[in-house]
C-alpha positions, 0 to 999 in steps of 0.5 A: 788649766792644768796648773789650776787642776794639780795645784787644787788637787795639792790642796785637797791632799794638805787639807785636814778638814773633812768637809774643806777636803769633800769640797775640793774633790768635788769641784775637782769632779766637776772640772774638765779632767782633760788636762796637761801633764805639766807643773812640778810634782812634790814629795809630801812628807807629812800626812794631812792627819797628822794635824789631827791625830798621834802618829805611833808606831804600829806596836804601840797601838791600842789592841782591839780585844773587845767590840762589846765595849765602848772603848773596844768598838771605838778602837775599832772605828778609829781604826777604820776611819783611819783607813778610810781617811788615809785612802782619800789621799791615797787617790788624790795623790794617785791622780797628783802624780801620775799625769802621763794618764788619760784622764778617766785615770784622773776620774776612776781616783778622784770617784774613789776619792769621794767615796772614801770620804763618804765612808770616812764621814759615816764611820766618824758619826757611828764613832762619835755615837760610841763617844770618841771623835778621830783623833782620840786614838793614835795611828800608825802612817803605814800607808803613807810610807807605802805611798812614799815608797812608790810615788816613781812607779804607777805600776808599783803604786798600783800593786801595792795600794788597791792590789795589795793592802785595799784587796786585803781589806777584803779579805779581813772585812767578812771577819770583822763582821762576823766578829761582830755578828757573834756577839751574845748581845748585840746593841742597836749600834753593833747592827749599824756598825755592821751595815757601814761594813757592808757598804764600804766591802761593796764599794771596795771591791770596785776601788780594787777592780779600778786599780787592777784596771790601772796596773794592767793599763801600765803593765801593757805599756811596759810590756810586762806580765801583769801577774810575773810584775805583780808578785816581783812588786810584792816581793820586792817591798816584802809584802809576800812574807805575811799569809793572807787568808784570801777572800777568793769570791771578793778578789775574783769579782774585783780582777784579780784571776786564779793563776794568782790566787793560787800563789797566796796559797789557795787551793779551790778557786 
């Protein structure tokens, strides 16, 4: 069964095809997640997007000036549902490999699995209304490498996907709103963008308080101080040398506590 369990999973991660990929998550929801820490774990050393979409470095992506524009807002949607593409792998590989977890581990990803799948389907059809599908622009596998560079440690995993970079979605997803929202005239798509953005910060804020869950979870088994093991994670991967403009409200609700934030550098918390 285990075997069976890890080998969909596999699959799930190597396909491309969005609705293939939500068909699999789903049966993986709806089997048994009490399974075996058996089988071989691989490396993956290509994304499942890379069958759709140019992979470039980050300098040579298209800039993002303008969102009162076809070419401006669809820039800003691919941008998105690349995140959000990438962040479905992101959770199955979490679940793939890491099996020495009980299994409401397995259910906590494969949930945020499906969610950002819905997210990655409700930015296409907006995407697809501006006249761009995924894949007309190129992308960057910035979070692909980050999950290579912490595919030994759960602690790291966790520190660094939903504790650093999905936290800093919320920091950066309030501003794009209000990017947005000051625009002299709006179209009706503007307001619909703006109502995606507001559905995934919501549920993003849970994704970050599943993994701040799972990285205190693996802090307590190696008997770590989770906030000490946090910033020597960070700062280990060089994440601590941008300044975040932290979104305290955002980050308090999904786990992180003051202590930390104070350390980015705020002053009321």
């Amino acid at each position: 069964m285990s075997k069976d369990f890890y080998q969909t999973v596999k699959e799930a991660i190597y396909q491309s095809d969005i609705l293939k990929k939500e068909a699999l998550v789903q049966t993986l929801l709806n089997s048994s997640l009490d399974v075996e820490a058996s089988g071989e774990v691989e490396r993956f050393d290509t994304p499942s997007y890379a069958k759709i979409c140019q992979i470039v470095e980050t300098n040579k992506l298209p800039k993002r000036k303008r969102f009162d524009t076809s070419q401006g807002l669809g820039t800003l949607l691919h941008s998105i549902a690349h995140i959000e593409y990438s962040a479905i792998d992101l959770a199955l590989d979490a679940v793939y490999r890491f099996r020495e977890t009980p299994a409401d581990f397995r259910r906590d990803w494969l949930e945020v699995a499906s969610d950002e799948v819905r997210h990655f389907k409700m930015i296409v059809e907006i995407l697809e209304e501006v006249g761009y599908s995924y894949g007309d622009f190129p992308v960057h596998d910035g979070l692909f490498k980050a999950s290579q560079n912490s595919q030994n440690s759960l602690a790291e995993r966790m520190a660094i996907i939903p504790r650093h970079y999905e936290a800093t979605g919320l920091d950066v997803n309030p501003k794009i709103v209000q990017k947005l929202n000051s625009l002299p005239k709006k179209e009706p798509i503007i307001f619909k963008v703006m109502d995606a953005l507001d559905i995934i910060y919501k549920e993003e804020i849970d994704h970050v308080r599943k993994g701040d869950r799972w990285f205190k979870w693996e802090c307590e088994r190696l008997g770590r101080d989770s906030q000490t093991l946090f910033f020597e994670i960070l700062d280990k991967f060089n994440l601590l040398k941008r300044k975040l403009d932290i979104n305290v409200d955002a980050r308090l609700k999904a786990g992180f506590v003051c202590d930390e934030l104070k350390r980015f550098g705020v002053k009321e918390c």
